[in-house]
C-alpha positions in Angstrom: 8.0 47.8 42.6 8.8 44.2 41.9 7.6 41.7 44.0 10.2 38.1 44.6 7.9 35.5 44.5 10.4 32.8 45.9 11.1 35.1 48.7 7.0 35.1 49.2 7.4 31.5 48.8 10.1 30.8 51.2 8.1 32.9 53.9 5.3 30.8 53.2 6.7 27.8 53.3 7.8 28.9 56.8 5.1 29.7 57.9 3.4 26.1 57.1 5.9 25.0 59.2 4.8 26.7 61.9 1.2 25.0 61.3 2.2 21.5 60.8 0.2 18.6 62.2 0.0 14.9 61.7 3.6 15.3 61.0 3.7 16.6 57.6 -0.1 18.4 57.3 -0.5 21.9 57.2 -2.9 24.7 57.6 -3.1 25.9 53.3 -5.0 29.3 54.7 -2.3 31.4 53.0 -2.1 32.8 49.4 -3.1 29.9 46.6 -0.6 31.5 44.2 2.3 30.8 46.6 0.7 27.4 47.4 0.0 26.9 43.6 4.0 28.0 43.0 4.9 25.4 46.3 3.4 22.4 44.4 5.2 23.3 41.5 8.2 23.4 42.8 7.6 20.1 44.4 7.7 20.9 47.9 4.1 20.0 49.1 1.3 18.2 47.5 -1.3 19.7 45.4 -3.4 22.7 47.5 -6.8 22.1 44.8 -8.3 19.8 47.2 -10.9 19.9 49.5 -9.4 19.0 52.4 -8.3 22.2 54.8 -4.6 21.4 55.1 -2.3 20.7 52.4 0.8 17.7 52.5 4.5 18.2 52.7 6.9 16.0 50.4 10.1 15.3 52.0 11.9 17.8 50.7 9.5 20.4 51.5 9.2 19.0 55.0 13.2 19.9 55.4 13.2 23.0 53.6 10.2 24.3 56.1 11.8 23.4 59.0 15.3 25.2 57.9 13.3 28.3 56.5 11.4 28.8 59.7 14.6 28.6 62.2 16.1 30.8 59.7 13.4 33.8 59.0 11.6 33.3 62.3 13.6 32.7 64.8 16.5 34.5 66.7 19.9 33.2 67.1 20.6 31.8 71.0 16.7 31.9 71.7 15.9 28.8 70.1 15.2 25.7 72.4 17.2 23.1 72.5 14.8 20.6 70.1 12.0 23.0 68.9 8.9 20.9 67.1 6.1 22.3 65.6 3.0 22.6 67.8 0.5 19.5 67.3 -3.0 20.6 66.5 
């Protein structure tokens, strides 16, 4: 079996939508290669820090949102202005 990474990667990125606070912070508890493959990609800030949550750049920040409305959520059920939950 071969795995797609940027499929892993889009998921991920998702998914750190879903955790976003301070408006562009996320929870980086997910897999470091996929973080690691994020940054290069330029879509969030470098994960090899010490802090627990990792930064979004722009672009990441837009590609998040539009990867989590369109892998997580189902079409009609969405409210009308969804935001991430605040931590």
């Amino acid at each position: 079996m071969e795995i797609d990474t940027d499929k892993i990667d889009d998921a991920v990125l998702g998914l750190l939508w879903l955790t976003l606070h301070e408006e562009r912070r996320a929870w980086k508890g997910l897999d470091w290669n996929a973080l690691d493959r994020l940054h290069e990609k330029g879509l969030i800030a470098n994960p090899a820090n010490k802090a627990k949550s990792v930064v979004l750049t722009d672009e990441g920040l837009r590609r998040a949102e539009e990867l989590f409305r369109a892998l997580f959520t189902r079409p009609g059920h969405e409210p009308e202005r969804w935001t991430a939950p605040t931590r």
